[in-house]
C-alpha positions as CSV (number, residue, x, y, z in Angstrom):
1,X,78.4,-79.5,352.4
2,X,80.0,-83.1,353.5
3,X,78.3,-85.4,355.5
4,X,78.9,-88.5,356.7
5,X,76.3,-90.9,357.7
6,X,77.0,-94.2,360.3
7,X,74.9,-96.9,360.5
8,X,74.5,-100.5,361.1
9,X,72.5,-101.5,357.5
10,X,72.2,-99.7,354.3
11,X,71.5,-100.4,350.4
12,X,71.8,-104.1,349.8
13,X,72.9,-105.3,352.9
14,X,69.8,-103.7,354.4
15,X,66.3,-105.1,355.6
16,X,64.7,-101.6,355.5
17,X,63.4,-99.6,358.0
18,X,65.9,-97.3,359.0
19,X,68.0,-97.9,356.4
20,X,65.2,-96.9,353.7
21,X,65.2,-93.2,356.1
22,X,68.8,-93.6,355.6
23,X,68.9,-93.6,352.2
24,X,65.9,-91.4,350.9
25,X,67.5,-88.9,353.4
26,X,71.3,-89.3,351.5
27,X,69.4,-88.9,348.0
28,X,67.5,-86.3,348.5
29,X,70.8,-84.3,349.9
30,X,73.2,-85.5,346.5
31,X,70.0,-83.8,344.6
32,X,70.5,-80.8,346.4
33,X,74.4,-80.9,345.6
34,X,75.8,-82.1,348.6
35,X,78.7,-84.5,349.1
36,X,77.2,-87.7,351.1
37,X,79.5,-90.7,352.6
38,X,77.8,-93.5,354.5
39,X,79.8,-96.2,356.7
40,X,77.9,-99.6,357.2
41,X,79.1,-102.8,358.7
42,X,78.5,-105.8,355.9
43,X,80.1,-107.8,358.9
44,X,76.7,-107.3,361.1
45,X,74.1,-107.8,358.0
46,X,75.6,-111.2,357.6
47,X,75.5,-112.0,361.1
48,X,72.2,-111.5,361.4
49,X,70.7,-112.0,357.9
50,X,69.9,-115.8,357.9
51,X,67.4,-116.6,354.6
52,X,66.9,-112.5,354.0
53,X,67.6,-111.9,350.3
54,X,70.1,-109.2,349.2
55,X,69.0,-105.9,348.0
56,X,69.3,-104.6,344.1
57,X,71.2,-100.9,345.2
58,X,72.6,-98.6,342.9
59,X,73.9,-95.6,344.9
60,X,72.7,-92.3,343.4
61,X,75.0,-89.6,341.4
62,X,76.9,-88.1,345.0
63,X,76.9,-91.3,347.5
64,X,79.7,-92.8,348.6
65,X,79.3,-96.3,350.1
66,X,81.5,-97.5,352.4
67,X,81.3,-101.1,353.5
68,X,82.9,-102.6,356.9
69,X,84.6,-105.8,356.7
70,X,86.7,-106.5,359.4
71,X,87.8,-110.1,358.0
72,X,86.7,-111.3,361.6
73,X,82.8,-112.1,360.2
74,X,81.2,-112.6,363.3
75,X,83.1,-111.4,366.1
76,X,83.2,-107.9,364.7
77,X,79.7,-107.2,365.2
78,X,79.2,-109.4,368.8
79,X,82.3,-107.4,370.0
80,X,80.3,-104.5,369.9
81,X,77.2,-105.9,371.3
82,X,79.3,-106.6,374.1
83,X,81.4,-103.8,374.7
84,X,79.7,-100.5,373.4
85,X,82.7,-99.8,371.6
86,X,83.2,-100.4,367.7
87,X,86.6,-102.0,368.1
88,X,87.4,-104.1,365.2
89,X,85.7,-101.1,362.9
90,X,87.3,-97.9,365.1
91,X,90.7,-97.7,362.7
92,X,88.1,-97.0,359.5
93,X,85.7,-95.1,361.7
94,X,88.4,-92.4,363.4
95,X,89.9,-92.2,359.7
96,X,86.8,-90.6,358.6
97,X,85.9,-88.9,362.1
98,X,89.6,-87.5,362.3
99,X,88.8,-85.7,358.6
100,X,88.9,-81.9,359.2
101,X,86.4,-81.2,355.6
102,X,83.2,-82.8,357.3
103,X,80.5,-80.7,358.1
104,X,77.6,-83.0,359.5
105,X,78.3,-86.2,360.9
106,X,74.9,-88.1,361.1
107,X,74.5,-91.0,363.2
108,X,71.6,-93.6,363.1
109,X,71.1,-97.3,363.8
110,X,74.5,-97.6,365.5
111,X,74.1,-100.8,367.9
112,X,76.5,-103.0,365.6
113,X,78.5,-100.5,363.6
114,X,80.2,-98.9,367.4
115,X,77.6,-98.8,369.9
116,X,77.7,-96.0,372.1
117,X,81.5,-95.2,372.1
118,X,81.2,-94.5,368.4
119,X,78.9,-90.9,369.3
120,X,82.5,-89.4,370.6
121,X,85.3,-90.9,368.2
122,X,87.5,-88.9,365.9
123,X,89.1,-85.8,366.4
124,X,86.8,-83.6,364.3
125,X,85.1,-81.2,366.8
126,X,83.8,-78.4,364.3
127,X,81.5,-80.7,362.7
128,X,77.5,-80.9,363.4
129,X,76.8,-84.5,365.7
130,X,73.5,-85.7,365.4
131,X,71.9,-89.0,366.1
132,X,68.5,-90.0,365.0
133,X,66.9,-93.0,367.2
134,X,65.1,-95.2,364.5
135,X,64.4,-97.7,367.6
136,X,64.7,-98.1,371.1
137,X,67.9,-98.7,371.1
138,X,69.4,-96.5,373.8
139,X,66.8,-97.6,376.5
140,X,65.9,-101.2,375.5
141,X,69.0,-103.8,374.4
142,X,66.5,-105.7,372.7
143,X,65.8,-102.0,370.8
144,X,62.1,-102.7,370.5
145,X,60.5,-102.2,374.0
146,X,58.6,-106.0,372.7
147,X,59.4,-108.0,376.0
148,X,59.6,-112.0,376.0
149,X,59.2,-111.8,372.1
150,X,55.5,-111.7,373.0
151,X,54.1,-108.3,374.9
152,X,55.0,-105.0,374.7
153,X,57.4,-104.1,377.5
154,X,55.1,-103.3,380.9
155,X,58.7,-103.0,383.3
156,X,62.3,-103.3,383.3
157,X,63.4,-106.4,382.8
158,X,66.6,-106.3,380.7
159,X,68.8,-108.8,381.5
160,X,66.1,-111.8,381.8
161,X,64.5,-110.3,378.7
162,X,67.9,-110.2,376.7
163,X,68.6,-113.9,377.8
164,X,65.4,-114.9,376.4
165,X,65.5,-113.3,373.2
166,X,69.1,-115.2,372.8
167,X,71.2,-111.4,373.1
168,X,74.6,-111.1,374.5
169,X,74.7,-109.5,377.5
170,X,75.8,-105.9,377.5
171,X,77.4,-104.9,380.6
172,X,78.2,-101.0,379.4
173,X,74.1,-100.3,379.8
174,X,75.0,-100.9,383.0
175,X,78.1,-97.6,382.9
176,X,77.3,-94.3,382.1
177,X,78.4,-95.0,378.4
178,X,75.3,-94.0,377.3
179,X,74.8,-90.6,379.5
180,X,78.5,-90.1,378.3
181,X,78.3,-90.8,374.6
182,X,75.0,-88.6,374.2
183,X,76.9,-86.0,375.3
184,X,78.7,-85.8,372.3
185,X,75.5,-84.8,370.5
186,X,74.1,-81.6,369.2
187,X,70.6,-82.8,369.1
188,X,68.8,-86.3,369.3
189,X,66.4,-86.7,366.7
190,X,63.1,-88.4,367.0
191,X,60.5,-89.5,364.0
192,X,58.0,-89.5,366.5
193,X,56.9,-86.9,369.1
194,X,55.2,-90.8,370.9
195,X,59.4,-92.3,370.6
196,X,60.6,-88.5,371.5
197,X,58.5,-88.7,375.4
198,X,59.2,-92.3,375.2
199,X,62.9,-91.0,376.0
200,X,62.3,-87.9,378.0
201,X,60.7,-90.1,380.3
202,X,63.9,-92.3,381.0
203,X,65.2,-88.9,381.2
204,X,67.2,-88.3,378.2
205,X,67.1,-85.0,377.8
206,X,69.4,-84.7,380.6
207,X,72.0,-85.6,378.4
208,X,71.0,-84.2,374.6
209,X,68.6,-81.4,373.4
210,X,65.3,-84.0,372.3
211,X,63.8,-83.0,368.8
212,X,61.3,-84.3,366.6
213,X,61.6,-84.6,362.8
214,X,59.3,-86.6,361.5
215,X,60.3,-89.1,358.2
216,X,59.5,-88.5,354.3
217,X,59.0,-90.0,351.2
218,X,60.6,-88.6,347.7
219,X,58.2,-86.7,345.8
220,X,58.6,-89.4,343.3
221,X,58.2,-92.7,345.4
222,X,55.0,-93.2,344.2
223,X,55.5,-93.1,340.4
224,X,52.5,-91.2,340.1
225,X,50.1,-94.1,340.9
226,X,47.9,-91.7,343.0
227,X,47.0,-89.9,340.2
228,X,45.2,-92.6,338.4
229,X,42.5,-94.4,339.1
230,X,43.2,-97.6,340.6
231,X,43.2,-101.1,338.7
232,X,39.5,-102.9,338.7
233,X,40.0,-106.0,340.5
234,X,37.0,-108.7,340.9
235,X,37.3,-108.5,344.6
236,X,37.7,-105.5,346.9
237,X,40.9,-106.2,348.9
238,X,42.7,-104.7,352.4
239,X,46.4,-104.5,352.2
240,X,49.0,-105.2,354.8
241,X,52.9,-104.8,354.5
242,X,56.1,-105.6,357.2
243,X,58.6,-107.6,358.1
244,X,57.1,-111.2,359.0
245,X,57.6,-111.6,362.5
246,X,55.1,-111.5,365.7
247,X,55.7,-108.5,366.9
248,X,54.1,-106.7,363.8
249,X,50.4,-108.6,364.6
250,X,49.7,-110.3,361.5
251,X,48.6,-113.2,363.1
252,X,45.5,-111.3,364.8
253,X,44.6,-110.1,361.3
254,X,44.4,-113.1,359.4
255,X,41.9,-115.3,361.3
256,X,39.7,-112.4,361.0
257,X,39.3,-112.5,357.1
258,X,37.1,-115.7,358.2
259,X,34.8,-113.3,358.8
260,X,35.3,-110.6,355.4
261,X,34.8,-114.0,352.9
262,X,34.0,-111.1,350.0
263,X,37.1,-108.8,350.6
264,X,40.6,-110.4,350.2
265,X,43.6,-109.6,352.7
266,X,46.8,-109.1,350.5
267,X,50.1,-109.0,352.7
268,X,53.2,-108.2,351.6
269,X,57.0,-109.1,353.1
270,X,59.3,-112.1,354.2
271,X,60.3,-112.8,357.5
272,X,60.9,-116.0,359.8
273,X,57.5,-115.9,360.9
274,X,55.9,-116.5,357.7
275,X,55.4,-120.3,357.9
276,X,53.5,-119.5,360.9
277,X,51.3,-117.2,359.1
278,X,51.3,-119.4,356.3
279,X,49.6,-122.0,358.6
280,X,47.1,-119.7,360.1
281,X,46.1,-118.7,356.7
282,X,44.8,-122.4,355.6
283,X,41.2,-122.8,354.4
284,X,41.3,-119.1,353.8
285,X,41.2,-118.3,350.1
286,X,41.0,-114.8,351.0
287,X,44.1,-114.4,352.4
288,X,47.5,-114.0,349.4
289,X,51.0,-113.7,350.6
290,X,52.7,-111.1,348.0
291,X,56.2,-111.9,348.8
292,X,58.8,-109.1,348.7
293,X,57.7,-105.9,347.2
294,X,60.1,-103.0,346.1
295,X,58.5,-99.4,345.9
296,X,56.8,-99.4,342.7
297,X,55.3,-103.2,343.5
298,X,54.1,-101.7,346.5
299,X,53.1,-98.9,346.0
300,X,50.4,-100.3,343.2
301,X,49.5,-103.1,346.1
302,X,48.2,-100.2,348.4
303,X,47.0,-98.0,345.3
304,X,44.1,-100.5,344.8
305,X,43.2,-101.6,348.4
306,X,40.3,-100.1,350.1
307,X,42.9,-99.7,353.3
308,X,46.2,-100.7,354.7
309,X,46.0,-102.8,357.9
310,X,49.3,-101.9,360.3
311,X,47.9,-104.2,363.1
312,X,51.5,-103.4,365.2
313,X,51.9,-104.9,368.8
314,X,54.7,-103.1,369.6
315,X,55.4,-99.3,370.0
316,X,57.0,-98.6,366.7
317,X,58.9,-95.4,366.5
318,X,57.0,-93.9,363.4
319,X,55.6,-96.3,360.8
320,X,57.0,-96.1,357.3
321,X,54.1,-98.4,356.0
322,X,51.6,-95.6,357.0
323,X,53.1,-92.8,355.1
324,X,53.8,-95.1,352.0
325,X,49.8,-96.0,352.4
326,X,49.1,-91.8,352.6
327,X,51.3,-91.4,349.4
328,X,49.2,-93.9,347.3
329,X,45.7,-92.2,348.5
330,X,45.0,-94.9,350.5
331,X,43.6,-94.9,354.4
332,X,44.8,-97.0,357.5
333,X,43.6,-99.0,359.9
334,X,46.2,-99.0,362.8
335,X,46.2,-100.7,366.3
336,X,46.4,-98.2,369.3
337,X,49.3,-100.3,370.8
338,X,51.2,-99.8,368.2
339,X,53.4,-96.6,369.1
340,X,53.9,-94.1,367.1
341,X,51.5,-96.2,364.8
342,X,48.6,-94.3,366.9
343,X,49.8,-90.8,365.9
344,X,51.2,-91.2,362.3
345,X,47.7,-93.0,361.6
346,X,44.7,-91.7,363.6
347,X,45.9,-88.6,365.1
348,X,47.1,-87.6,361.6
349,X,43.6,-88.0,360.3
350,X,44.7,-90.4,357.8
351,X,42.9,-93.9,359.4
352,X,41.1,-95.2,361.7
353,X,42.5,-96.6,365.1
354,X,41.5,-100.1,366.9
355,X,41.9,-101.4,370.0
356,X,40.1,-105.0,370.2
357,X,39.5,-107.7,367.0
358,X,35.9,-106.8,367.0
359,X,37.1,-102.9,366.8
360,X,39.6,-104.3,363.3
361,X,36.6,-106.4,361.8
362,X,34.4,-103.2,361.8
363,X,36.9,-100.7,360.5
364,X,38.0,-103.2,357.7
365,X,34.0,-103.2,356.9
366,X,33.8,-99.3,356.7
367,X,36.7,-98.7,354.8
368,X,35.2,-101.2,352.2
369,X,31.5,-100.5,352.4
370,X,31.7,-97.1,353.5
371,X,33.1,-94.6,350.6
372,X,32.7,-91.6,351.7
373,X,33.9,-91.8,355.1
374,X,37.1,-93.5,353.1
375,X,37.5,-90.6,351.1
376,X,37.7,-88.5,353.9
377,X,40.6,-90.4,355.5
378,X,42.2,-90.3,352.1
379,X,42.5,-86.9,351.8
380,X,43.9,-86.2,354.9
381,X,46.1,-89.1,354.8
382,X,47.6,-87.5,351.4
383,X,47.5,-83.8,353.1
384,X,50.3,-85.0,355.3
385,X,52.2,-86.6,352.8
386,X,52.4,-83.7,350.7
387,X,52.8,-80.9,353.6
388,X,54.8,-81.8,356.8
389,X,55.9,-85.4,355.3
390,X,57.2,-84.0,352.3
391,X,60.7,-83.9,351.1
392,X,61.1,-80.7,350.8
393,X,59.1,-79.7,354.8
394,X,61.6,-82.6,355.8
395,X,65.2,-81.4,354.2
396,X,63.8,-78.1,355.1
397,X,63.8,-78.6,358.5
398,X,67.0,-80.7,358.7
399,X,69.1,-77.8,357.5
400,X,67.8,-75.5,359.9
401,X,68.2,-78.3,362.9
402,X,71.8,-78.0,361.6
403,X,72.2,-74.3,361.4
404,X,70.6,-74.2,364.8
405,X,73.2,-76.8,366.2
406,X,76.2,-74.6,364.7
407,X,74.6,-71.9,366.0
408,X,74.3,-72.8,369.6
409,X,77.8,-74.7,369.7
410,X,79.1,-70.8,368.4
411,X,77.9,-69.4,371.0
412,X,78.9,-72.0,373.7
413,X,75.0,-73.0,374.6
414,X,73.1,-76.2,374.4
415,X,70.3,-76.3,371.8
416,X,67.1,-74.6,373.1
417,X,64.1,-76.7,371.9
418,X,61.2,-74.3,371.3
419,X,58.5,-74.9,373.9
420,X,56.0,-75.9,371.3
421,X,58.5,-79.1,370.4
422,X,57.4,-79.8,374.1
423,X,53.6,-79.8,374.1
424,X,51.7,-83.3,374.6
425,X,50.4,-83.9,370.9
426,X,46.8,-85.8,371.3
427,X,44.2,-84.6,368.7
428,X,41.0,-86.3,368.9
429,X,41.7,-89.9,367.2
430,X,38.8,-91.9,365.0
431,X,38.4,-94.9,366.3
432,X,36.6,-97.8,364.8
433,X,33.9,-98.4,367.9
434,X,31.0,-101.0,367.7
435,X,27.8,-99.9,366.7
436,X,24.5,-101.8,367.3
437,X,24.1,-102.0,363.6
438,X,27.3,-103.3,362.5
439,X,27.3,-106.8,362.3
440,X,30.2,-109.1,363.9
């Protein structure tokens, strides 16, 4: 089969996050012998990338990159911002969308690449349209529901909240582009059943069937680490990985390790928040900054920790840093506001959930002190990754979301979502509660 992915950022002009779906998703189809193309605007990465290093990327045996540049650097991707509509991109976009051989068209992060009014372009109607919602994108221009670039978002308040946070206004959120665009769809596609009622809420589903499919790691992305014992180190440490900004909460993590003296905090990333960190980590020799990690570096940073903190703030749409902590054998620690965080890291079994800093402090202490209860975590953590967060569970399911969406559009239906897909999904959650006995 041919698919063609579009997306804002990929490979080396990429920061992560969706992109690293993006791309594990695109390998793990060339393995399987399909044809891949993605389309990515360079234009938007360097709009937007300020200090933020480029990747190393080496597209696998199958991938074929293609890189917008619009020779108009700037104004390509603020164009879009503006209008909904990809503009300077749409000649290179319809060429591809116009292309009769194309099976699957695969939309993701699309905010810069065409906004909206990319979801109906080209003239290719036999091929499967689906868009997978990384962020918030389609209900929140500042895609994050992170309000003020300080809370999480209590009400709408767009426009004040866009002018803050220094973002063009967008006057098609106030159209029906987006009802319009969605209905170009097959299905939606959710990492998260938390970022899947997120949207039915804003009533979404009016416009495109809703379905969750939850994200994956290769079976290799580990390089085996979890099948060693990890590397004695003098001091039992806690692990924490992200992009450095204040929405992801490292700030209420590190002035607790005044507090832990005998465990280090280990954090790994770059971001423009880091001198800020930086200076809250003073005096504290138990806090190291890690830089940067690729896969392998990180994966031996979480291989050896006794947990990995995701102290989120805002509601994340699934957490990759929970199911790359799973895949090393390692247990979370994850705050209860953070999303999707809450379900991929407590309701999985995997960690333990918080809600205050006196609720962090304890759980750091029982992951260290506390081995068996760690174990415990551990195993389910790694149950996940190897069952429903697998590769395989995950292309698995893709091709039948496909076959389902050729299906229904042969038969001149919507998609039916099985009624399951619509059950609230709240297991019992461990949560790291005070005790009498633990100390503070």
């Amino acid at each position: 089969m041919k698919f063609c992915m579009i997306t804002t950022f990929f490979g080396a002009h990429s920061f992560g996050g969706d992109a690293a779906y993006v791309d594990r998703l695109c390998q793990a189809l060339c393995r399987r012998g399909h044809e891949v193309h993605v389309f990515h605007c360079v234009d938007a990465f360097n709009a937007v990338r300020g200090d933020h290093p480029l990747r190393q990327y080496t597209p696998t045996a199958g991938l074929h990159l293609h890189p917008l540049e619009s020779g108009r650097g700037v104004l390509s991707p603020l164009a879009t911002q503006a209008t909904g509509l990809p503009l300077f991109k749409s000649k290179a976009l319809r060429e591809v969308l116009d292309a009769d051989d194309l099976d699957v068209v695969h939309f993701h992060n699309i905010s810069l690449v065409g906004g909206p009014g990319v979801l109906g372009l080209g003239a290719n109607r036999r091929a499967v349209r689906i868009m997978t919602a990384h962020e918030h994108w389609l209900i929140c221009p500042m895609h994050l529901l992170w309000k003020y670039d300080r809370k999480a978002c209590d009400k709408d308040a767009c426009l004040r909240c866009s002018i803050a946070g220094k973002r063009p206004p967008q006057a098609w959120r106030y159209t029906n582009a987006v009802p319009k665009a969605l209905g170009h769809l097959d299905a939606l596609v959710f990492p998260s059943r938390h970022a899947l009622e997120e949207h039915r809420r804003r009533g979404m589903d009016r416009w495109a069937p809703l379905v969750h499919v939850p994200y994956f790691l290769p079976d290799d992305w580990s390089g085996g680490v979890e099948d060693h014992e990890p590397a004695a180190t003098a001091r039992p440490y806690v692990a924490a990985a992200g992009r450095l900004v204040a929405m992801k909460g490292f700030q209420r993590l590190i002035p607790l390790m005044k507090h832990l003296p005998e465990v280090d905090l280990r954090l790994a990333g770059t971001g423009p928040y880091e001198p800020e960190l930086r200076r809250l980590a003073e005096g504290l020799p138990n806090v190291r900054f890690e830089g940067l990690l690729g896969g392998d570096g990180l994966a031996r940073l979480f291989r050896g920790a006794r947990a990995v903190v995701v102290p989120s703030l805002f509601p994340e749409t699934f957490g990759y840093v929970v199911l790359e902590a799973f895949a090393t054998g390692t247990p979370v620690v994850v705050h209860e506001g953070g999303g999707a965080i809450r379900e991929t890291g407590a309701e999985s079994g995997g960690g333990l959930a918080y809600r205050t800093d006196s609720e962090l402090l304890t759980a750091m202490r029982r992951m260290v002190h506390d081995e068996d209860l760690r174990a415990e975590l551990a195993a389910r953590g790694f149950a996940q990754r190897i069952g429903p967060w697998s590769e395989s569970e995950h292309v698995h399911r893709y091709m039948d979301l496909i076959a389902d969406c050729r299906a229904a559009r042969e038969s001149g239906r919507r998609l039916r979502i099985d009624a399951a897909e619509r059950e609230s999904h709240a297991p019992t959650v461990a949560r790291a509660t005070l005790r009498r006995s633990d100390p503070v």
